[in-house]
VMD Tcl script that draws the C-alpha trace (Angstrom):
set ca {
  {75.66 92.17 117.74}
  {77.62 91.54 114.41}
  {79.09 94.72 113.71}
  {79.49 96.56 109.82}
  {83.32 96.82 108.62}
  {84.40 100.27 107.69}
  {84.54 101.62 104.59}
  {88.45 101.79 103.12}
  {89.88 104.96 103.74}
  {91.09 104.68 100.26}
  {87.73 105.87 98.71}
  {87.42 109.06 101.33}
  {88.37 112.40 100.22}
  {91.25 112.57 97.77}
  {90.71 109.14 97.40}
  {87.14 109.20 95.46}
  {89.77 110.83 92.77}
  {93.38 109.22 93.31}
  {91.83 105.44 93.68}
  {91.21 104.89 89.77}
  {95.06 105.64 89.75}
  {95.78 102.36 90.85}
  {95.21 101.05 88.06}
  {95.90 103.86 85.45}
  {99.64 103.81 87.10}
  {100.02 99.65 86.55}
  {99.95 99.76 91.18}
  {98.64 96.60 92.18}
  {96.57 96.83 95.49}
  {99.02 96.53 98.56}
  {98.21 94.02 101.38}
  {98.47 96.15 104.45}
  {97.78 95.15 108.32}
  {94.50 95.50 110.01}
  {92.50 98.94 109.47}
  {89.32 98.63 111.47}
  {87.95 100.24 114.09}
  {85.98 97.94 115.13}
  {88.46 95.80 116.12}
  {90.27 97.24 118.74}
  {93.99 95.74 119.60}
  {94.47 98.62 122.39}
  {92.90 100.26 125.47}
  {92.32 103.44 123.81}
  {90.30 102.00 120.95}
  {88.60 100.03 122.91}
  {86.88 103.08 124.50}
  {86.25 104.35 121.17}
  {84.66 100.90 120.53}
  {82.70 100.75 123.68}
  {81.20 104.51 122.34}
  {80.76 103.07 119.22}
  {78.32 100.61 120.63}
  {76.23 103.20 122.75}
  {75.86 105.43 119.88}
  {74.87 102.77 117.73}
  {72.04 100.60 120.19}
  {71.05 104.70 120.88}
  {70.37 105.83 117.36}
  {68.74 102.36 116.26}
  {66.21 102.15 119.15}
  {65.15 105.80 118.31}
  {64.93 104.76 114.43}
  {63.44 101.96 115.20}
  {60.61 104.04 117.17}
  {60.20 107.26 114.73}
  {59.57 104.17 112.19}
  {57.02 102.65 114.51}
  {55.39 106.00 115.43}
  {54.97 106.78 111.89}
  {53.46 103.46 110.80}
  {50.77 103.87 113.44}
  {50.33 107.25 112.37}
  {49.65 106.11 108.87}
  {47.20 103.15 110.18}
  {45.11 105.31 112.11}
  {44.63 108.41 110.17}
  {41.12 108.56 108.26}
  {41.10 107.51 104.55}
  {39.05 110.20 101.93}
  {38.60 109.86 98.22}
  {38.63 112.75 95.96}
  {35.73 114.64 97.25}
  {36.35 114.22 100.79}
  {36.62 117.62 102.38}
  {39.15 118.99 104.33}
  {38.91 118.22 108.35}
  {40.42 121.26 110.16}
  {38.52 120.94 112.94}
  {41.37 119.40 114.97}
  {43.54 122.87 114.50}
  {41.27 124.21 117.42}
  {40.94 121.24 119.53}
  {43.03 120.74 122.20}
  {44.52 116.66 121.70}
  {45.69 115.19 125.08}
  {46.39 112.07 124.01}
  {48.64 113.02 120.54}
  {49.59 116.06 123.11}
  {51.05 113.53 125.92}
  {53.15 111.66 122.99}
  {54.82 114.59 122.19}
  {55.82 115.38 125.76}
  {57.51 112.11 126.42}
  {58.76 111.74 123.41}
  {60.53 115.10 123.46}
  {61.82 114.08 127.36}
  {62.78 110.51 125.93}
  {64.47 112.47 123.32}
  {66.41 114.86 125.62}
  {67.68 112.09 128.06}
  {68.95 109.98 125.15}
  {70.95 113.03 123.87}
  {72.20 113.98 127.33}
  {73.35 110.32 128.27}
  {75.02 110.29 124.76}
  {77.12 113.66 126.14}
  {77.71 111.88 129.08}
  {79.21 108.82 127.33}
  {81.18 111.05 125.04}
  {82.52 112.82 128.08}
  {83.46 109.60 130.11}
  {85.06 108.07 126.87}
  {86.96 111.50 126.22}
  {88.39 111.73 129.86}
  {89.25 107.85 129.83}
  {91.28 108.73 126.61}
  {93.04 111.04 128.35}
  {94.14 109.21 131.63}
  {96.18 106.54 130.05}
  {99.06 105.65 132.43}
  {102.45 106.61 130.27}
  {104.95 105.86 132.89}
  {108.15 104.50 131.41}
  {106.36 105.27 127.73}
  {108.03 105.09 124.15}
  {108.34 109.10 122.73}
  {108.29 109.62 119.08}
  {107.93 112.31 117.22}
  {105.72 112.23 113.47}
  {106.22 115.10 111.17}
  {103.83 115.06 108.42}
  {104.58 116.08 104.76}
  {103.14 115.74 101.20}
  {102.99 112.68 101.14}
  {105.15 110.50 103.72}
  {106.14 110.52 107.48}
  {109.27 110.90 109.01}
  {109.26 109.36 112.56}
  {111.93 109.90 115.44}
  {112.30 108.25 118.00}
  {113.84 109.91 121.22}
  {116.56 107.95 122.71}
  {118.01 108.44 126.48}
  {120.78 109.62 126.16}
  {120.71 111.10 122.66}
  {123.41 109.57 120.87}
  {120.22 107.09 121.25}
  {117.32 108.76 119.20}
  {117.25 107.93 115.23}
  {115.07 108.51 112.58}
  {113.07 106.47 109.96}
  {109.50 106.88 107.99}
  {106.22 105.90 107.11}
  {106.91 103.00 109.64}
  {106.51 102.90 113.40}
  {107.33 99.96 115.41}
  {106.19 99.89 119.42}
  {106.08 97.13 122.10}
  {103.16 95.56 122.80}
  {101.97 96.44 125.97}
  {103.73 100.30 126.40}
  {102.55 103.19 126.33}
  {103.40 105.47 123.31}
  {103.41 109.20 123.46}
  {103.83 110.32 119.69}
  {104.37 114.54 119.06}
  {102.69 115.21 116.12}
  {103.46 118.58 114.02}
  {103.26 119.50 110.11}
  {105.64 120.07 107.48}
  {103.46 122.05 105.50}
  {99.58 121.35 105.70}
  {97.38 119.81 107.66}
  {97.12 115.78 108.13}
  {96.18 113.71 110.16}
  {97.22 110.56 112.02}
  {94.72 108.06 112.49}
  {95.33 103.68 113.23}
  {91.60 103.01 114.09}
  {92.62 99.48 115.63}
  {94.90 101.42 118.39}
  {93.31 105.01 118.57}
  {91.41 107.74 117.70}
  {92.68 110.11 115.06}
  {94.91 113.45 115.83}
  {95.64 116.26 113.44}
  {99.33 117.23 112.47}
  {99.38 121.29 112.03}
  {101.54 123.60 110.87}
  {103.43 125.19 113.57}
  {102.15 123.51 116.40}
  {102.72 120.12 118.11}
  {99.57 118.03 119.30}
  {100.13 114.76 121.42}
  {98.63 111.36 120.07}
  {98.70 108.49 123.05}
  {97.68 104.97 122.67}
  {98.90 101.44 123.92}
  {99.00 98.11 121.59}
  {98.18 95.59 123.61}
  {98.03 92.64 120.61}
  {100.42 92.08 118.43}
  {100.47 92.97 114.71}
  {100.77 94.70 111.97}
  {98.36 97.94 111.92}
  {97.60 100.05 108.96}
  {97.40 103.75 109.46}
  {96.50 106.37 107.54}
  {96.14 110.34 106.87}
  {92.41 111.16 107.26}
  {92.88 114.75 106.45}
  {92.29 115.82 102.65}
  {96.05 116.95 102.42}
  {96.55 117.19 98.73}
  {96.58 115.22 95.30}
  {98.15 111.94 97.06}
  {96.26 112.02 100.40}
  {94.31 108.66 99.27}
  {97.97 107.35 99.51}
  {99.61 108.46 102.40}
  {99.58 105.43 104.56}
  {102.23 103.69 106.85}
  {101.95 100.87 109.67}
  {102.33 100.51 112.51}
  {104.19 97.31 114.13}
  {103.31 96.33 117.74}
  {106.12 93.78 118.46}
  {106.41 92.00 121.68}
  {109.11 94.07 124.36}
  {112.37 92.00 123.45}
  {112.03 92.35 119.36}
  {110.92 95.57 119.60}
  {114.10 96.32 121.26}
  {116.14 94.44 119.07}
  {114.71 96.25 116.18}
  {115.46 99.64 117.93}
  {118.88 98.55 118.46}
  {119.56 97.54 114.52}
  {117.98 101.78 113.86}
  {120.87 102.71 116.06}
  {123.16 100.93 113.92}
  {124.68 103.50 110.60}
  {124.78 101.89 107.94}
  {128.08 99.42 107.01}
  {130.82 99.69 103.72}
  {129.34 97.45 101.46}
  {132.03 94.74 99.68}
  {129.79 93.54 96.98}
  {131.01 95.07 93.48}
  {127.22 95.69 92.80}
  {126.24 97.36 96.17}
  {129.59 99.23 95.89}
  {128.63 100.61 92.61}
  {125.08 101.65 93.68}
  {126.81 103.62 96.89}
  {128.64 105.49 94.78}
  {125.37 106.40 92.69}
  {123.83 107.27 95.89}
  {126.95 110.03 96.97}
  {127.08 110.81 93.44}
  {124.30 112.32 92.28}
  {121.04 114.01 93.64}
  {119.95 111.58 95.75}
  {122.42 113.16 98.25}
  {120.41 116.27 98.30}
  {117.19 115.31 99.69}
  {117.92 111.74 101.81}
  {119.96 110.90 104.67}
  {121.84 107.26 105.28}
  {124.04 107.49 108.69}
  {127.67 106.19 108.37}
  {128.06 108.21 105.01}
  {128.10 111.67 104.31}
  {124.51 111.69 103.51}
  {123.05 113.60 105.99}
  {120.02 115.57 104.08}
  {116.68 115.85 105.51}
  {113.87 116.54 102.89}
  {112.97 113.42 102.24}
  {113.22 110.37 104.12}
  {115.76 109.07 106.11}
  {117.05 105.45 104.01}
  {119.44 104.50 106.54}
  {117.58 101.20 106.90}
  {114.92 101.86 104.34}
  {115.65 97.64 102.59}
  {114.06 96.57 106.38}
  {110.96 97.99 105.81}
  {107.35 96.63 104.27}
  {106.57 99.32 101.76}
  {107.43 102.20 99.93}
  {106.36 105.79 98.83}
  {104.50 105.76 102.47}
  {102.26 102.56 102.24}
  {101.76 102.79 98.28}
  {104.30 99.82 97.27}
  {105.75 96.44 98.63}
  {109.14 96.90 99.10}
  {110.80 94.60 96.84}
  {114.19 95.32 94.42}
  {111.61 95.41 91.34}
  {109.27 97.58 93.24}
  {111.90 100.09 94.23}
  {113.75 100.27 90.78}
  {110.15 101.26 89.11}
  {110.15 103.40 92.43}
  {113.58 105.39 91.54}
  {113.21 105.58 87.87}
  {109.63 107.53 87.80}
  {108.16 108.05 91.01}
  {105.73 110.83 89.01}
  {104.14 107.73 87.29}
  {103.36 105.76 90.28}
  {102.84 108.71 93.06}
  {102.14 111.42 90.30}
  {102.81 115.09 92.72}
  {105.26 113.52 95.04}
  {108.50 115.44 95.83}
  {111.03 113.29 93.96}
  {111.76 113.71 90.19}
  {112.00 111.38 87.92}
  {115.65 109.81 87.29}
  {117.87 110.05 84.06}
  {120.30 107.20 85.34}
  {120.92 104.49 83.10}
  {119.14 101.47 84.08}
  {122.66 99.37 85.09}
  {123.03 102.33 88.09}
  {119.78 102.02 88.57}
  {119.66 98.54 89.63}
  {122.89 98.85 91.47}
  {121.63 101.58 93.60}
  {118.23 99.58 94.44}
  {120.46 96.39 94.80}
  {122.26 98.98 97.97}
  {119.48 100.54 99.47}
  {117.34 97.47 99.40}
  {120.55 95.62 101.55}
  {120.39 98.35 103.92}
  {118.15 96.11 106.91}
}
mol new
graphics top color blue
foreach p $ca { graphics top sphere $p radius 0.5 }
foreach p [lrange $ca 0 end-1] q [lrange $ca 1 end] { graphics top cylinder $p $q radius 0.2 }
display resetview
């Protein structure tokens, strides 16, 4: 059966309002990884999928027959004119055969709905028994509007921190703690899972397994503000051995740069009040209310899925993030543009 693609998430809640912004702002449209449900890359969507499928063959036979029902109807019933009177003599009459369709259509109609519960209830309990022996643990923390992801490390001195990016190995289990910052989003990569809310003051559990790999667009499905339209990330299923090699280079802080130029934008970055809100390990940055840069020049995008990151992208970034993520938590900056490029020429060569 050829199956419909998904509507963008950009165009659901917040975004029905923030997508003309894209081109008020001067924000091209971002090439992200795959964001379809319908293609599943892991064994939890592919029960979603499978659900999918029932639901759908379900709903279109019984369609298909209310729309078959009511054509007969239509053929059959007696034509009148204009001064054709009024037959009500069937209101007394008992009917057995329009009395019989009723019956089994009402039975037809309860069995359907009950082996739709059924399905639902199979599909939820095979969502639930995924095997997460020797699993990845992260932990997502939502806010308005980015994600800052930790990933627990045995022993500790082995957990680090980075955002609006996840990267797994293909083929593990993931167990990702979810909690809120400050309202309620939620996480949702349709090609790996189902979706999960982040609240305030609690922690809910997400699991899923990527058994392809790729690059997977997520997204917050949750109306979570002005920005929710874009507050994106991806998700990275690598195979075992790069994945590990890319946890390994998180572990790393970051190194003394030589380069006149990236020495100049460090001392930007300790200088003034970038200090107060982000974190880069190996300096005295340590802040946590916005997102950890340590390695921020390694990822794809920025302002949580809403640029590519390149040097031009992030300068335009720094200078007025109000005029490309208009709300977000980050002021625009009064540097002069020579500190400006140095300090995107050093956080862009932080891999």
């Amino acid at each position: 059966m050829k199956r419909c693609r998904p509507v963008a998430l950009a165009l659901l809640g917040a975004g029905c309002l923030a997508a003309p912004l894209v081109l008020a702002q001067g924000v091209a449209p971002l090439p992200t990884g795959a964001h379809d449900m319908l293609a599943p890359a892991g064994v939890q969507a592919a029960h979603i999928g499978r659900l999918w499928d029932v639901f759908l063959v379900t709903c279109s036979i019984v369609f298909a027959a209310i729309l078959i029902a009511l054509g007969v109807a239509l053929w059959r019933s007696p034509r009148a004119g204009e001064g054709t009177p009024p037959d009500v003599s069937s209101v007394d009459r008992h009917e057995p055969g329009p009395y019989r369709s009723v019956v089994v259509a009402t039975l037809l109609s309860v069995v359907g709905l009950l082996a739709l519960l059924v399905a639902s209830v199979w599909t939820d309990r095979a969502l639930a028994h995924l095997p997460i022996d020797d699993a990845v643990h992260i932990e997502v923390t939502g806010h308005q509007w980015w994600w800052s992801v930790t990933y627990a490390g045995k022993p500790e001195s082995e957990t680090f921190t980075t955002a609006n990016e996840l990267h797994v190995p293909v083929g593990r289990p993931v167990v990702v703690k979810l909690t809120s910052n400050d309202v309620i989003h939620t996480l949702w990569v349709p090609n790996l899972s189902g979706k999960k809310d982040l609240i305030p003051g609690r922690e809910t559990v997400l699991q899923f397994r990527a058994d392809t790999p790729g690059v997977y667009r997520g997204q917050c499905a949750e109306f979570c503000g002005f920005q929710h339209a874009f507050m994106a990330f991806e998700v990275v299923a690598d195979p075992p051995e790069q994945f590990a090699a890319w946890a390994a280079r998180q572990r790393q802080e970051a190194g003394t740069p030589t380069d006149p130029l990236l020495v100049r934008g460090q001392q930007v970055f300790l200088g003034t009040t970038c200090i107060m809100c982000h974190a880069i390990q190996g300096t005295n940055a340590h802040a946590r209310s916005g997102p950890d840069l340590t390695h921020v020049g390694g990822r794809r995008t920025l302002a949580s899925g809403t640029l590519a990151n390149t040097p031009e992208d992030l300068f335009r970034w720094i200078k007025d993030p109000q005029k490309i993520k208009p709300g977000a938590n980050m002021p625009a900056s009064t540097l002069p543009d020579a500190d400006l490029r140095a300090l995107a020429a050093y956080l862009e060569s932080l891999k």
